[in-house]
N, C-alpha and C positions, 0 to 999 in steps of 0.2 A: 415589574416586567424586566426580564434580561433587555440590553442594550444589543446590538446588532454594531458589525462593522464592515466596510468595503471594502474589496478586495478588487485592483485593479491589475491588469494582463494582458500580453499578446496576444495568448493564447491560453484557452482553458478547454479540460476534457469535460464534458456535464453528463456524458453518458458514455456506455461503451458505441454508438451508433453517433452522438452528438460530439461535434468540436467547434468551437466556435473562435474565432480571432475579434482582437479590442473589443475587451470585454468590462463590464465590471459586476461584482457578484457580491450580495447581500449575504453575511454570512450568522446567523442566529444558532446559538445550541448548537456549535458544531456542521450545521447543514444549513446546504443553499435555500435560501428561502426566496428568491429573487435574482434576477440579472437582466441587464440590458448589453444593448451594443452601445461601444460609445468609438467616439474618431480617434483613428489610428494615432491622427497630429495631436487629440489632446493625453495622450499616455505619456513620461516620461520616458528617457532614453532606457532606463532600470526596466519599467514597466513593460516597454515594448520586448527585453528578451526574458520574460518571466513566464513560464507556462505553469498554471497551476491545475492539478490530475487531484484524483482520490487518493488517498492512501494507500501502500501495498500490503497483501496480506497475503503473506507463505503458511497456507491450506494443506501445507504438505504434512501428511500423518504413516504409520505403519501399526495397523493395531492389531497384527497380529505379532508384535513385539512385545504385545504386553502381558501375555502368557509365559515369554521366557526371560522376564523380570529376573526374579529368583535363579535362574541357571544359568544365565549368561554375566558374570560380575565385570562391572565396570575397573578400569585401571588398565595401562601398559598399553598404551598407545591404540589409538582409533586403528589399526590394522590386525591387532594381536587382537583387538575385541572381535573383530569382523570375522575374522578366522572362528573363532569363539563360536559366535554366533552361527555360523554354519554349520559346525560342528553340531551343533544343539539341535538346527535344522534337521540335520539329517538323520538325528536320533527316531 
């Protein structure tokens, strides 16, 4: 059985609706598997300005770029591509 470790905090987000302050959180595989409150006073000074959130994930795509793969070649600076790429647009 994997082992679990705690994770202690000022401040933690557990949801986009939930936040919770003096915290500590069971962490197994990656994911909360438990938390409680615990006293402000017993966090250290570290602990008390640590806010621990999810991860960020940049979800950002354009997929209809993937059609002018092949006609728009990369090189020559992100501006000269962009141009590029309009160009090919408006074909």
């Amino acid at each position: 059985m994997e082992s679990s470790q705690i994770l202690r905090a000022g401040l933690a987000v557990l949801s986009a609706d939930e936040i919770q302050r003096s915290i500590a959180l069971e962490i197994a595989r990656g994911r909360i598997v438990g938390w409680e409150r615990v006293a402000e006073a017993s966090l250290s000074q570290a602990e008390r300005g640590t806010i621990l959130a999810p991860g960020l994930v940049n979800a950002h795509t354009h997929f209809d770029l993937g059609a002018r793969r092949d006609r728009v070649s990369p090189g020559g600076g992100f501006t000269d591509w962009v141009a590029r790429l309009v160009a090919a647009r408006a074909e």
